[in-house]
GUTOR-535568 format. One line per 4 residues: number of its first residue (from 1); their letters; for each residue x negated, z, y negated of C-alpha. Coordinates in pm, whole numbers, plus 50000, padded with zeros to 5 digits. Example, Ala and Ser with C-alpha at 12.3 -4.5 7.8 and 13.67 -1.06 7.14 Angstrom:
1	as	48770/50780/50450  48633/50714/50106
// end
This chain:
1	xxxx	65293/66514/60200  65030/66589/60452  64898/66272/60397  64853/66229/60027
5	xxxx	64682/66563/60046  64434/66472/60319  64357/66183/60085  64187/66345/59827
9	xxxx	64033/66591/60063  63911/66561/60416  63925/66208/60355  63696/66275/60113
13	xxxx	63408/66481/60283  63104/66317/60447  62839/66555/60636  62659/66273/60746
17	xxxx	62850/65988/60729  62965/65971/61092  63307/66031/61202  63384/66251/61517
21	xxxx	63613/66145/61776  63829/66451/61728  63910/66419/61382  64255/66475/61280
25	xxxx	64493/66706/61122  64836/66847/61156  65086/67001/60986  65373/67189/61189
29	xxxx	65664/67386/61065  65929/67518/61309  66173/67651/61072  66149/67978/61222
33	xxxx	66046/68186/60867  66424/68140/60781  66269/67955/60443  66456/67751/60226
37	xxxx	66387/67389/60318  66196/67175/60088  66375/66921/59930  66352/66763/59590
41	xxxx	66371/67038/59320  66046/67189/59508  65862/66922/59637  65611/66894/59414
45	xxxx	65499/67271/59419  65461/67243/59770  65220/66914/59719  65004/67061/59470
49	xxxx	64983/67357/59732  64929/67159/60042  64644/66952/59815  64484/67306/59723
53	xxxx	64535/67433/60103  64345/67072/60251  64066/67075/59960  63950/67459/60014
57	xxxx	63936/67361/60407  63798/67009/60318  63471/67192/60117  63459/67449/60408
61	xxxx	63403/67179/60649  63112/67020/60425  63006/67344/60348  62943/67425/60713
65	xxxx	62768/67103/60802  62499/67088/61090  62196/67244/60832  62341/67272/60530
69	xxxx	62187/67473/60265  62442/67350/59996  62741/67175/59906  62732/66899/59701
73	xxxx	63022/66785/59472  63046/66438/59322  63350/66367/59033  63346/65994/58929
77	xxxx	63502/65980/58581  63607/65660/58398  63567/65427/58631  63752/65101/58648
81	xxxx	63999/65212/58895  64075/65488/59110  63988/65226/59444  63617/65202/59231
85	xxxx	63556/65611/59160  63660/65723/59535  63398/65435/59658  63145/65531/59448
89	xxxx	63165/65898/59544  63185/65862/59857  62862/65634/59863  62702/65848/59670
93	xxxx	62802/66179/59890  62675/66024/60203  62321/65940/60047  62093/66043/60331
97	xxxx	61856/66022/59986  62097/66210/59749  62117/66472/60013  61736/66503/60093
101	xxxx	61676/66569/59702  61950/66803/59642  61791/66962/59968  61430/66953/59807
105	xxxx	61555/67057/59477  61512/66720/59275  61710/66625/58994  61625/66300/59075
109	xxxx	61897/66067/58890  61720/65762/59043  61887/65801/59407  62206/65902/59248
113	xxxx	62198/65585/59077  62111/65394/59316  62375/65483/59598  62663/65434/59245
117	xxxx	62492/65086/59237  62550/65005/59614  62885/65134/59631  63071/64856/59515
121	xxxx	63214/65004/59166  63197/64865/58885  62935/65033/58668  62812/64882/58349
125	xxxx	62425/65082/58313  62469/65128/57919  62786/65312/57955  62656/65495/58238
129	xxxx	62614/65892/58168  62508/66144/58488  62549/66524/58474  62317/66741/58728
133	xxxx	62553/67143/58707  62663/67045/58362  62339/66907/58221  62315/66552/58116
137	xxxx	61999/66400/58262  62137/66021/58184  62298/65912/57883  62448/65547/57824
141	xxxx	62191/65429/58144  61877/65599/57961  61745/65940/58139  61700/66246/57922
145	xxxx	61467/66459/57819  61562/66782/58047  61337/67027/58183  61262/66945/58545
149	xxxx	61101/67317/58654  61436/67444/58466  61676/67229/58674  61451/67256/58980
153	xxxx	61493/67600/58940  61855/67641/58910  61879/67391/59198  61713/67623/59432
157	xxxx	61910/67927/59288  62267/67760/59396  62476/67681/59665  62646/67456/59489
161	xxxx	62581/67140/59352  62784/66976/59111  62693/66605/59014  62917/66392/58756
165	xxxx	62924/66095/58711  63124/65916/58374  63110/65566/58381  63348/65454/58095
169	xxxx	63479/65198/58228  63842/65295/58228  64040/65581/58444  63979/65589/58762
173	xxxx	63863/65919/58870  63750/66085/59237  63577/66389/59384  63414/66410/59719
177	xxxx	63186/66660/59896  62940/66728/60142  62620/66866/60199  62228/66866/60181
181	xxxx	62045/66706/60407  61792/66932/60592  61557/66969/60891  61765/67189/61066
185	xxxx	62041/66908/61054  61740/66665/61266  61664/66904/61484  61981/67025/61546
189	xxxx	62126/66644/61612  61748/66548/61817  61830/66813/62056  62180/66708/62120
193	xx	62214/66479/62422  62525/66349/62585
// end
């Protein structure tokens, strides 16, 4: 169980792309609440909880990067396969570029393309639509015409940032977070020595 859930979560987070030697997670249970064991008829309760449980502590941790001003969310749709959508968001999560512009507050659908195009995934550029918080900014591989000071400006006015990605290919679908890439995260990792 633990492991399907830290699947779709922690494994699922990048703050810089860089793993730490003490990542790792555990699950314990002692028996001592006197509960009812898990077994079959509840199993799959306990998954979806256990997936819920990892995914809020999953965001945390990208939430709470070294810097970060915002968290970034990335949901492949429609890709070719599940293998293709949790590539491609993860590629496009650990952007150093993706990150800078969602730090500076630019809707700038060229990086996001460009790390989807890197990652590996299938992506077919005339099927290719891109949502910036719900607003379509690429449809079938062609930008469109949205205001930049609007989206600029509800960009700086959330901590949030939700970027979607539907590639039509088929349906494979992933989600995977982190974080904005800031000064504070350079000075804060310049100063660190070992």
């Amino acid at each position: 169980a633990l492991q399907k859930a830290i699947d779709c979560s922690f494994n699922m987070i990048s703050i810089d792309g860089d793993t730490s030697p003490s990542d790792c997670a555990f699950l314990l249970a002692n028996g001592l609440a006197g509960n009812e064991p898990i077994g079959f008829d509840n199993g799959d309760a306990f998954q979806e909880a256990l997936n819920a449980v990892c995914t809020h502590l999953a965001k945390s941790i990208a939430r709470d990067g070294e810097g970060a001003t915002k968290l970034i969310e990335i949901t492949v749709q429609g890709a070719a396969d599940q293998a293709g959508a949790r590539q491609a968001a993860r590629t496009i999560t650990s952007s150093p570029l993706v990150k800078a512009a969602i730090h500076g507050n630019d809707p700038n659908w060229g990086r996001i393309v460009a790390a989807l195009g890197r990652s590996g995934a299938a992506v077919s550029e005339d099927k290719l639509d891109v949502y910036l918080n719900d607003v379509c900014i690429m449809k079938q591989g062609r930008p469109t015409s949205f205001s930049k000071q609007e989206m600029i400006s509800a960009l700086s006015n959330s901590d949030d940032v939700l970027i979607r990605l539907c590639l039509n290919l088929g349906d494979g679908q992933a989600t995977a977070w982190g974080c904005d890439l800031s000064e504070e995260y350079v000075t804060i990792n310049s100063a660190y020595t070992t």
